[in-house]
PLY file of the C-alpha trace (Angstrom):
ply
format ascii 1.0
element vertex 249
property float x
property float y
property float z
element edge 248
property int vertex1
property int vertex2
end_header
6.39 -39.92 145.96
7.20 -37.51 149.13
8.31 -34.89 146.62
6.02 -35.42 143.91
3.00 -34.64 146.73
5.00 -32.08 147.84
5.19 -30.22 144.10
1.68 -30.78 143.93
0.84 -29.04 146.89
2.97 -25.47 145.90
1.16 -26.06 142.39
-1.77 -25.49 143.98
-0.05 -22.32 144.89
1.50 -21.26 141.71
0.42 -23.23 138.73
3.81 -21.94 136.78
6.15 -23.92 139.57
8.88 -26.10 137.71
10.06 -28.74 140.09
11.86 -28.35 144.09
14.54 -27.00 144.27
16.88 -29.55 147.21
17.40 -28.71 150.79
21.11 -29.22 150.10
21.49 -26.81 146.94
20.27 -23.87 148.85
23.98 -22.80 150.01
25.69 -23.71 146.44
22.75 -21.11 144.59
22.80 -18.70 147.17
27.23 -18.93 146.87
26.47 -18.74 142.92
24.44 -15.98 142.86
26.98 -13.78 144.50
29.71 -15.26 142.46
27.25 -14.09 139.51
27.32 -10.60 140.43
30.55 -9.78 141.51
32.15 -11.48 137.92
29.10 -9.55 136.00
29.95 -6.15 137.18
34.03 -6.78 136.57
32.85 -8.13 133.61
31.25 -5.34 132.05
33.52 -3.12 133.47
36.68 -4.04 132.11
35.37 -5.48 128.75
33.41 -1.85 128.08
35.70 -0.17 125.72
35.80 -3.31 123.56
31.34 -3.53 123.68
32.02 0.23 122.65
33.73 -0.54 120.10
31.68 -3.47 118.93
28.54 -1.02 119.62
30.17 1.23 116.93
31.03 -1.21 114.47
27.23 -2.01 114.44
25.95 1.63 114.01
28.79 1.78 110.93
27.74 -0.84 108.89
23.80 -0.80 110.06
22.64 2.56 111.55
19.78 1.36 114.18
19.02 0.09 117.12
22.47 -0.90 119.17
21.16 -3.97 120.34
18.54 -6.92 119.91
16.07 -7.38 122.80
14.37 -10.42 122.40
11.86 -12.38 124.98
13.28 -15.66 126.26
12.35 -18.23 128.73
14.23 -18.50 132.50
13.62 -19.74 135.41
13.27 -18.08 138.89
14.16 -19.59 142.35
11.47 -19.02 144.80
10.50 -20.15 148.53
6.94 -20.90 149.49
6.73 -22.21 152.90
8.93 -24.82 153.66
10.09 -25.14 150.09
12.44 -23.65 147.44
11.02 -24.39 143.85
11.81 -22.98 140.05
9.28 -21.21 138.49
8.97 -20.31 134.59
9.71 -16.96 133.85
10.26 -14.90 130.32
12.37 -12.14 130.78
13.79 -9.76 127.93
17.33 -11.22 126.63
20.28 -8.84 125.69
22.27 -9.03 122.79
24.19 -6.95 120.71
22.25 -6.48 117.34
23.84 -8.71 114.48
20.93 -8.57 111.95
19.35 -5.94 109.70
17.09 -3.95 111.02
13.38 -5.79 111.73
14.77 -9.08 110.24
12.16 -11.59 109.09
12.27 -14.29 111.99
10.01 -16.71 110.23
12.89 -18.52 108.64
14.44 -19.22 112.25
11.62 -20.60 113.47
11.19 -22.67 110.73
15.10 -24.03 111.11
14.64 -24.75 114.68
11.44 -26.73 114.24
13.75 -29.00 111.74
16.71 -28.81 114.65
14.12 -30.31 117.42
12.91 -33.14 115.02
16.42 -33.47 114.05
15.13 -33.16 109.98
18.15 -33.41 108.16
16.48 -32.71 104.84
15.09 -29.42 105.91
17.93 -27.94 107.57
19.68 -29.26 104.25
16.83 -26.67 102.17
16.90 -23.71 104.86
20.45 -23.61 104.71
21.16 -24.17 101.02
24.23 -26.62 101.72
24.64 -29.29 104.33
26.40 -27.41 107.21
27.83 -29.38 110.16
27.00 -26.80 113.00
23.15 -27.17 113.97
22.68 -23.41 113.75
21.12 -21.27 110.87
25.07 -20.72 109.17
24.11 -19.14 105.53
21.78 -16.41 107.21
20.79 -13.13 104.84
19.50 -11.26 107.48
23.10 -11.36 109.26
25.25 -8.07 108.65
28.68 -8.27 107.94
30.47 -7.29 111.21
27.43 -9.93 112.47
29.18 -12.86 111.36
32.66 -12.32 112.80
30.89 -11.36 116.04
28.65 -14.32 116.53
31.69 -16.46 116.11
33.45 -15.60 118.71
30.64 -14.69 120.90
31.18 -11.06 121.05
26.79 -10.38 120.53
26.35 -12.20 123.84
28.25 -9.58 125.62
25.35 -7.65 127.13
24.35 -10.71 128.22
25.89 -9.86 131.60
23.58 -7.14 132.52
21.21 -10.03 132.70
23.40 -11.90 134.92
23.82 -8.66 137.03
20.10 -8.68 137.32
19.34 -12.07 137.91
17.63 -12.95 135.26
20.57 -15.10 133.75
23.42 -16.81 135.63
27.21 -17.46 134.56
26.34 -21.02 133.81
23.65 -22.85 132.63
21.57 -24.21 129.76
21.40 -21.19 127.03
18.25 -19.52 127.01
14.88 -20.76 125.32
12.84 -18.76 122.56
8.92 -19.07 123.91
8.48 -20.34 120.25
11.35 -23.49 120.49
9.53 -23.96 123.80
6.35 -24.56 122.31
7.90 -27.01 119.62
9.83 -29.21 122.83
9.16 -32.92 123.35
7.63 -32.89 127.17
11.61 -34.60 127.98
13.11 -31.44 126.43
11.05 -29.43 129.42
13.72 -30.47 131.82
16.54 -28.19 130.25
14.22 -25.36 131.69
14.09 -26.53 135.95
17.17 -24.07 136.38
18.13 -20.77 135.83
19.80 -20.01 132.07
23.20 -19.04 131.63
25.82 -17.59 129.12
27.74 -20.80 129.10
26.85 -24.06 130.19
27.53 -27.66 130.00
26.94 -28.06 126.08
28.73 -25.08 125.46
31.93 -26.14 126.17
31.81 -29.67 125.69
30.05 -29.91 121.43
28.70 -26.07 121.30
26.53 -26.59 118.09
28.31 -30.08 116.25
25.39 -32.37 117.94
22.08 -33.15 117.72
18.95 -31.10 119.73
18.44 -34.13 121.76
22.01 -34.27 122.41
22.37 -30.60 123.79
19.04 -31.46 125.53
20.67 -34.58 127.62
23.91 -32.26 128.18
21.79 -29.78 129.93
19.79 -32.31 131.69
23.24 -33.76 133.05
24.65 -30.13 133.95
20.95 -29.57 135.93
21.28 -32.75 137.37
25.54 -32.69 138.70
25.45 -28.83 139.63
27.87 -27.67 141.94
30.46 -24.83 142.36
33.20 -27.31 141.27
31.57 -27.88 137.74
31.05 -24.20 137.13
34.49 -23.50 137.33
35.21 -26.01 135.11
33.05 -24.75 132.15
33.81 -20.84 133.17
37.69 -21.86 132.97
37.05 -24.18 129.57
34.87 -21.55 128.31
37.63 -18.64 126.46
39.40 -21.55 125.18
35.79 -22.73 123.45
34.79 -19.42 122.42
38.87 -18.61 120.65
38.60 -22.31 118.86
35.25 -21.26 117.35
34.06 -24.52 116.74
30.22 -25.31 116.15
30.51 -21.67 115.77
29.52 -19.47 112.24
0 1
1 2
2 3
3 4
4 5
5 6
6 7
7 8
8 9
9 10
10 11
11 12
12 13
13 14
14 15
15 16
16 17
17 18
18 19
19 20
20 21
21 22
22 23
23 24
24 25
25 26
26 27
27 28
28 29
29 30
30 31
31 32
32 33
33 34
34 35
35 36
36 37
37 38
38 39
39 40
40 41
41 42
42 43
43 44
44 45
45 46
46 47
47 48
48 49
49 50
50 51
51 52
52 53
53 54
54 55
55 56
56 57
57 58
58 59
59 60
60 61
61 62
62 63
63 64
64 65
65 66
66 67
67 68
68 69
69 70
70 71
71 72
72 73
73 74
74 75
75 76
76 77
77 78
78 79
79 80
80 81
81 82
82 83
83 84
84 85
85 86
86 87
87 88
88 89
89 90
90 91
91 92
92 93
93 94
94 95
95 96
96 97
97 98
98 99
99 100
100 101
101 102
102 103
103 104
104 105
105 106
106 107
107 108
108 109
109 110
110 111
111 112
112 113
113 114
114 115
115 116
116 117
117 118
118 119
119 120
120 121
121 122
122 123
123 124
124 125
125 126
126 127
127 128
128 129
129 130
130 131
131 132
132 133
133 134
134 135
135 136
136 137
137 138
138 139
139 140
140 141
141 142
142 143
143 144
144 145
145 146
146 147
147 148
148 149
149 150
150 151
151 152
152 153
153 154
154 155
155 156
156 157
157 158
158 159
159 160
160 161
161 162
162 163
163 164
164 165
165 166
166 167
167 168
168 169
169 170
170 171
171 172
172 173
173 174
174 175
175 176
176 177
177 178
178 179
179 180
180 181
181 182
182 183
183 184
184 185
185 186
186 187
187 188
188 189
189 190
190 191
191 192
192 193
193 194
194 195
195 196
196 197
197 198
198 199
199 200
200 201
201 202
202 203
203 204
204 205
205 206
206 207
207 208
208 209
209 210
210 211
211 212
212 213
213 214
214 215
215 216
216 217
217 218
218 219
219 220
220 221
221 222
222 223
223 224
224 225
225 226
226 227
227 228
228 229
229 230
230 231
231 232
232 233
233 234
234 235
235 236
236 237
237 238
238 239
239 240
240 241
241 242
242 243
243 244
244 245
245 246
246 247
247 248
């Protein structure tokens, strides 16, 4: 009750606050965010001739824009008095462009509103063929060199110039479309009280093989057991997840 007044009360002072952040996570994020930044910036450093040469496969096969900036939904740590609390935030999302130029993302949107109310049947119709992952697989819009890059994660490389600017962390729940957010049961909400990441609980443990709810409670459960231990765990799990490409396409 203590801490439900107390949310109230920084409401009051910014409507878009998430939930409190506790007194005794304020070392482990402060600790994570520089652990953030130094691996972001080796990161990108050593893996740029390989995004060149991913940047130049793109231009090859679909002369364009380089990348694919797209609005998602994060979170942001901030202190108002006495407390530390996670606001909503949409910040603009980094990827390396694996579609054709100005693809038609009304087909997307229609697939995830059958992923969130886990309709079999119409994921079934969008896709063509029953597909096991719980992504969009048989895709039009995707180039060729798109494919083999989604699977093993290779689009999400830019993805650490959000890290480097804090609008993304190592690990954490993947980041929300506004329009998946809008389709969310008010449970599903709960996946957002924490800042998103490249890789994350669900990643590493059933990637795309189980239902929404399922991710959802596997994001909960990372949110809810965070600490440096369990980050290492999914950073050092996560190559090995990415080379296996399962629940990938």
């Amino acid at each position: 009750m203590e801490e439900e007044a107390s949310l109230s009360w920084v409401r009051k002072y910014d409507p878009n606050a998430l939930c409190l952040v506790s007194k005794n996570k304020g070392v482990y994020y402060r600790v994570k965010r520089i652990v953030d930044i130094v691996v972001a910036s080796f990161l990108l450093i050593i893996l740029s001739p390989l995004m060149l040469l991913t940047a130049i496969l793109i231009y090859l096969y679909s002369p364009g824009p380089l990348f694919f900036v797209q609005e998602r939904v994060g979170a942001k740590r901030l202190q108002y008095g006495d407390y530390s609390y996670w606001k909503r935030v949409n910040f603009r999302c980094y990827k390396f462009r694996t579609m054709k130029v100005n693809a038609d993302p009304s087909i997307h949107k229609a697939y995830i509103k059958a992923l969130i109310n886990n309709d079999e049947a119409q994921m079934t119709a969008l896709q063509g063929a029953p597909t096991q992952p719980r992504k969009l697989v048989n895709d039009a819009r995707v180039i060729s060199p798109g494919k083999f890059l989604r699977k093993l994660s290779l689009d999400e490389l830019p993805q650490f110039w959000n890290v480097l600017r804090g609008d993304m962390s190592l690990v954490g729940p993947r980041p929300a479309i506004p329009y998946e957010v809008e389709m969310y049961k008010p449970w599903h909400l709960r996946r957002l009280e924490v800042q998103p990441g490249i890789t994350g609980l669900q990643q590493v443990t059933a990637r795309n093989t189980i239902d929404f709810d399922q991710q959802v409670l596997l994001d909960i459960e990372y949110i809810t057991n965070q600490s440096l231990w369990l980050d290492l765990k999914i950073i050092l799990k996560t190559p090995l997840t990415v080379i296996s490409t399962t629940g990938a396409y």
